[in-house]
C-alpha positions in Angstrom: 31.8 -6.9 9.9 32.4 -6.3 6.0 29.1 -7.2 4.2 29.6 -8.9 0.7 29.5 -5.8 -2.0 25.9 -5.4 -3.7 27.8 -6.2 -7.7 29.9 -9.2 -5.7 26.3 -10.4 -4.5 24.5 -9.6 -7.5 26.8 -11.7 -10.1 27.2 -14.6 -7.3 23.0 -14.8 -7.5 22.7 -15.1 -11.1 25.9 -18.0 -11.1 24.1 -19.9 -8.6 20.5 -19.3 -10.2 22.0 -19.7 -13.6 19.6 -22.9 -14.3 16.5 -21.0 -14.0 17.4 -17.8 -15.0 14.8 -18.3 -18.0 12.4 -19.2 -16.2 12.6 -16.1 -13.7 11.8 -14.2 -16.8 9.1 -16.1 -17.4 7.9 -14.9 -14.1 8.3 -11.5 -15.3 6.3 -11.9 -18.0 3.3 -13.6 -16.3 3.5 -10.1 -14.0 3.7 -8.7 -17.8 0.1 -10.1 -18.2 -1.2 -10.2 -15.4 -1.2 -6.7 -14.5 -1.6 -5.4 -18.1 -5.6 -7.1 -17.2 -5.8 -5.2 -14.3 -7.0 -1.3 -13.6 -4.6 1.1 -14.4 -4.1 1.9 -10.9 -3.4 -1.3 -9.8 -1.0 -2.0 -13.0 0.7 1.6 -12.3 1.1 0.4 -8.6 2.4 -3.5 -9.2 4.8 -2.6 -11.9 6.1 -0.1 -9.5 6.4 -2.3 -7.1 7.3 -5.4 -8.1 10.1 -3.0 -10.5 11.9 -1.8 -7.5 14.9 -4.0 -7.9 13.8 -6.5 -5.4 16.2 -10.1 -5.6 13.1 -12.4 -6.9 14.5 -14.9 -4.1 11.1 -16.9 -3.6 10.7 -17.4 -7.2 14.1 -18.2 -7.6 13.6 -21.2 -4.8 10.2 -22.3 -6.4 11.8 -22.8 -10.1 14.5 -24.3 -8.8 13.6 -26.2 -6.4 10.7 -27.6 -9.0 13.8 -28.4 -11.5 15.7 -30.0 -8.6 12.1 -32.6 -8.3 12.6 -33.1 -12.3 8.5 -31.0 -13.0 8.8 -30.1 -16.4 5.3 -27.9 -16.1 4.6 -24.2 -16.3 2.9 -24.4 -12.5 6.5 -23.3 -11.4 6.6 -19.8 -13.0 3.1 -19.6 -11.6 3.8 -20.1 -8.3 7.1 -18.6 -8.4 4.9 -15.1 -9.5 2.3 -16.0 -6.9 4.7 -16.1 -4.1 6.2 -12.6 -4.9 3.0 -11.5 -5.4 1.8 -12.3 -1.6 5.3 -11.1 -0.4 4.9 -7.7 -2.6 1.6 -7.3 -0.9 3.3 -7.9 2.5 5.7 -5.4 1.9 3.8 -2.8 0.3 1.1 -3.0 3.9 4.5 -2.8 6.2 5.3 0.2 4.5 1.9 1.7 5.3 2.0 0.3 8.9 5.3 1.7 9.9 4.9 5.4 7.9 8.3 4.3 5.7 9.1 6.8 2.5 11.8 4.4 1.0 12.2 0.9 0.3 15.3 -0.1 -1.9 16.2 3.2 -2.7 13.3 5.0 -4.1 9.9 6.5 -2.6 7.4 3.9 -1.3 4.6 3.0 -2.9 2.5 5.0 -0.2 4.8 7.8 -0.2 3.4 8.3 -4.1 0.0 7.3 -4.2 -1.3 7.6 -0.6 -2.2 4.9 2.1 -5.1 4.2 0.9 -4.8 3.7 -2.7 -1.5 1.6 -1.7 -3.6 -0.8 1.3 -6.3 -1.4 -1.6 -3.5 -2.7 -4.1 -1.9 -4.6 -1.2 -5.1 -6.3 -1.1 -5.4 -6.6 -4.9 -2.3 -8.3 -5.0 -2.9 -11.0 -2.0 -6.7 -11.7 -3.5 -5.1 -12.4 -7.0 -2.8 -14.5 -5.8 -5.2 -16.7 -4.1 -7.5 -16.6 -7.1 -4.5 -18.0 -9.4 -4.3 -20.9 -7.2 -7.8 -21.5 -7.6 -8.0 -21.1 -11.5 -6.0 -24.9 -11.4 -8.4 -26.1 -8.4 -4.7 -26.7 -6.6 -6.6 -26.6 -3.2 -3.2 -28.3 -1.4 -1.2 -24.9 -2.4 -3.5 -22.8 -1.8 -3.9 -24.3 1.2 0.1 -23.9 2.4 0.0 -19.9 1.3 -2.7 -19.2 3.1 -1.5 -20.6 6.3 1.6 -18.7 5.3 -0.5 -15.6 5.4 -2.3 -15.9 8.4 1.2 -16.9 10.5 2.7 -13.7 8.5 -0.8 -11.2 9.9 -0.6 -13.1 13.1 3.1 -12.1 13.0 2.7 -8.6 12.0 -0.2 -8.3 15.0 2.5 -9.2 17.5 5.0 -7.1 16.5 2.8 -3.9 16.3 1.9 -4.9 19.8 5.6 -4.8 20.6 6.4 -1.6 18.6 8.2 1.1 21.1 9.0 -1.2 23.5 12.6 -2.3 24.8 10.6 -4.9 26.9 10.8 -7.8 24.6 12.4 -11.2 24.9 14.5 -13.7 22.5 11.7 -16.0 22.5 8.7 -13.8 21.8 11.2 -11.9 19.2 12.2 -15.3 17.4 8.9 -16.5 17.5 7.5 -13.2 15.5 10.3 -13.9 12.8 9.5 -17.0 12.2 5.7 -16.3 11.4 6.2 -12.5 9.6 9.1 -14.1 7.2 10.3 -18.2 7.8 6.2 -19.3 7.0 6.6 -18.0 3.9 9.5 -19.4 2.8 8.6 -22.3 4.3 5.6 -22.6 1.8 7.7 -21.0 -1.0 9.7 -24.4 -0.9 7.5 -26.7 -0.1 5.1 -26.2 -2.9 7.1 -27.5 -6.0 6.6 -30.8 -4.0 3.1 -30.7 -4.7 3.4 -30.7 -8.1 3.7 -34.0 -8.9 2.4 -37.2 -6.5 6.1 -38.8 -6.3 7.6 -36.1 -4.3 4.5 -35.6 -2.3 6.6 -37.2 0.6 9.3 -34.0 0.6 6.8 -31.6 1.0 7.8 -31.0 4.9 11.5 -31.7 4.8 11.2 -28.5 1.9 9.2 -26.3 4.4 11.6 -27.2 7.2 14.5 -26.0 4.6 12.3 -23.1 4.3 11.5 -22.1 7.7 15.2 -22.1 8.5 16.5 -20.2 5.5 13.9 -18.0 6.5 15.0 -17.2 9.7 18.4 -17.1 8.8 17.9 -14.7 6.3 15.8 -12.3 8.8 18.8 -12.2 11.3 21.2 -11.2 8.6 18.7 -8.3 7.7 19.3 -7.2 11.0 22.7 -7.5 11.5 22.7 -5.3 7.9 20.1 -2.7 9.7 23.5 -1.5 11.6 26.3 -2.4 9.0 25.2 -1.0 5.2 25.2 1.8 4.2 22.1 4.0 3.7 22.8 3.3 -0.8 23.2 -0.2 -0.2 20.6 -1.4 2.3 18.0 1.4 0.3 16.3 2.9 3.2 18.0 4.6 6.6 20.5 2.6 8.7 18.6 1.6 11.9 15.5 1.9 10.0 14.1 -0.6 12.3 14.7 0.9 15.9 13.3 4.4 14.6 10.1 2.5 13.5 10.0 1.0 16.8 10.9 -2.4 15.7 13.5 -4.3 18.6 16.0 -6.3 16.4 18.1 -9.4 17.9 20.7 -7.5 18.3 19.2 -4.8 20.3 17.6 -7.5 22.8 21.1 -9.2 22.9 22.1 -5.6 23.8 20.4 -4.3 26.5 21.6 -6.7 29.4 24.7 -4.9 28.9 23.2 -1.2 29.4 23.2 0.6 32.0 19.8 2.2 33.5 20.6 5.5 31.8 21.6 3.8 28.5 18.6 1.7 28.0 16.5 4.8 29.3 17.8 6.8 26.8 17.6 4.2 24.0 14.0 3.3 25.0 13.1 6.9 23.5 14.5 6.5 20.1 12.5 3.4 20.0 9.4 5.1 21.6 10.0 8.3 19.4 11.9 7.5 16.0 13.7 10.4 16.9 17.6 10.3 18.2 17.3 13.4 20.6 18.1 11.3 23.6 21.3 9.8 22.1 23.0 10.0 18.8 22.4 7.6 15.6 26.4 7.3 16.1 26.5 7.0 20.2 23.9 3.9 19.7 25.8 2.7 16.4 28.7 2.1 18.3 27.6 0.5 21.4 25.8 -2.1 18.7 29.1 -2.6 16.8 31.6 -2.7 20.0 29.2 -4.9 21.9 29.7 -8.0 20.6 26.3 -8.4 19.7 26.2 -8.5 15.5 28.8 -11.2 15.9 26.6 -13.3 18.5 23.4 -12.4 16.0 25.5 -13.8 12.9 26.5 -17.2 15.0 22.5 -18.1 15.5 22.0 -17.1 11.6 24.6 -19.8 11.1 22.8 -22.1 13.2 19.9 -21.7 11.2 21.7 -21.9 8.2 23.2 -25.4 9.3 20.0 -26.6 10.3 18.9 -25.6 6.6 21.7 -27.6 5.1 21.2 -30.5 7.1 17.6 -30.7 5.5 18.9 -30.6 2.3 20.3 -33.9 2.8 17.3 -35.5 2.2 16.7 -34.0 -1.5 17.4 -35.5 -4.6 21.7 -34.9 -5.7 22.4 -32.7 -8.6 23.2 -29.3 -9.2 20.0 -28.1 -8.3 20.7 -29.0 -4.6 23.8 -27.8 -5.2 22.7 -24.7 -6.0 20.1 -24.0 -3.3 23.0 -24.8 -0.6 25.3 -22.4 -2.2 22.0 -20.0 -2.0 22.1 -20.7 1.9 25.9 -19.8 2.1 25.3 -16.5 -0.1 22.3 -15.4 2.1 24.8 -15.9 5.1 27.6 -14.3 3.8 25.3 -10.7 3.3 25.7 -10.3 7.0 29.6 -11.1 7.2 
């Protein structure tokens, strides 16, 4: 598998975003503000952060998704800064949780400033976030993110449960994915359609889009866990199974071990540490297995499933575009 190259990727984003680009720097420069209010420990923290190179998908899908309803209001940059904003949070607490010391290429948050300096900000962040929701008494959104936050803790509670253990099946694995990353999505899109009462009636086929893009775009990250390289994926390869984490394509896997194999791969993911067997011994039993390519034919399901909901939005380039979105966030894992 040949992933799409980061500058490919990165000029395909901004052609298919090309309608909102503008507004995405309006997002920036709500953060801008926003932060500049803050303490200057939380402003040193977010603009670190949030100026780590990250893609700005979720705002991307709520400004265009809100030009794609026809809402000609500033609620979209927003929400498009309030939705990075929770997922910021969530990533800067996952850092902590798991002990990471890079994210996208440069030291963690926590790897500079401490744990608990960084866990304070991550609250910060999420707290904010609800209180701009509330400064425009928009109880319906608030109400969608923060059932997106509790599926995304009850999410991250399983999977700590789970961390260092082979043991886990497709079903509980799919069913952590889809609360630590589809919810959110799922609220990301659905939230434009409560901008305006006329498109109050999309609001679920948009978080159905959501959850299924979500999910899709979860799978590819694992398939991408084995196939970039350490500069282009911005943190070790097999980051996940020397955190603990079991990916879909290890659990795909281990049917196909022997009793020695899985034994021996059951201490990596107990210990972070490839004594037992080699990063390159488990690299290529993922990569000959067959495994990547069965975990990039359920991402397609998903994505289908995503396009098939998209049916049901309004034509125009804006739909266009959030299809072509779904094809992109595909073709990282190919």
């Amino acid at each position: 598998m040949k992933p799409v190259t980061s500058l490919r990727r990165a000029v395909q984003i901004r052609e298919i975003f090309w309608p909102i680009l503008h507004r995405l720097d309006d997002v920036d420069a709500f953060f801008v503000r926003e932060f500049d209010r803050a303490e200057p420990m939380v402003r040193d923290v977010c603009t670190y952060v949030l100026g780590s190179g990250g893609k700005r998908l979720r705002p991307a899908l709520v400004l265009l998704i809100s030009r794609m309803l026809s809402y000609s209001g500033e609620r979209d940059v927003r929400y498009g800064a309030v939705v990075e904003m929770i997922h910021t949070a969530t990533l800067v607490h996952d850092d902590i949780i798991d002990g990471s010391d890079l994210r996208r290429g440069r030291p963690t948050a926590n790897s500079k400033w401490g744990n608990q300096t960084t866990v304070l900000v991550g609250d910060w962040l999420y707290s904010r976030a609800m209180d701009l929701c509330l400064e425009l008494g928009d109880v319906a959104v608030m109400r969608q993110l923060v059932t997106a936050t509790l599926r995304m803790t009850e999410g991250e509670i399983l999977a700590d449960r789970m961390r260092g253990r082979l043991a886990i099946d497709e079903h509980t694995y799919m069913d952590i994915t889809r609360r630590k990353t589809a919810e959110l999505f799922a609220a990301t899109c659905a939230i434009p359609a409560l901008f305006q009462p006329s498109t109050l009636h999309l609001t679920e086929p948009l978080a159905e889009f959501g959850r299924e893009l979500g999910i899709c775009f979860q799978l590819v990250d694992d398939i991408l866990d084995f196939t970039a390289a350490r500069e282009k994926l911005g943190k070790p390869v097999m980051a996940d199974l020397r955190e603990g984490k079991v990916t879909l394509p290890i659990i795909l896997l281990l049917p196909r071990l022997d009793g020695r194999q899985t034994e021996r791969l059951q201490s990596v993911a107990a210990t972070g540490e490839f004594d037992a067997i080699s990063e390159e011994e488990v690299l290529d039993m993922v990569r000959t297995s067959g495994t990547l390519e069965e975990t990039q034919r359920r991402a397609r399901r998903y994505a289908e499933r995503a396009l098939e909901r998209s049916e049901a939005f309004p034509e125009g380039p804006e739909r266009e575009a959030l299809i072509r979105a779904t094809e992109l966030l595909l073709e990282r894992g190919m």
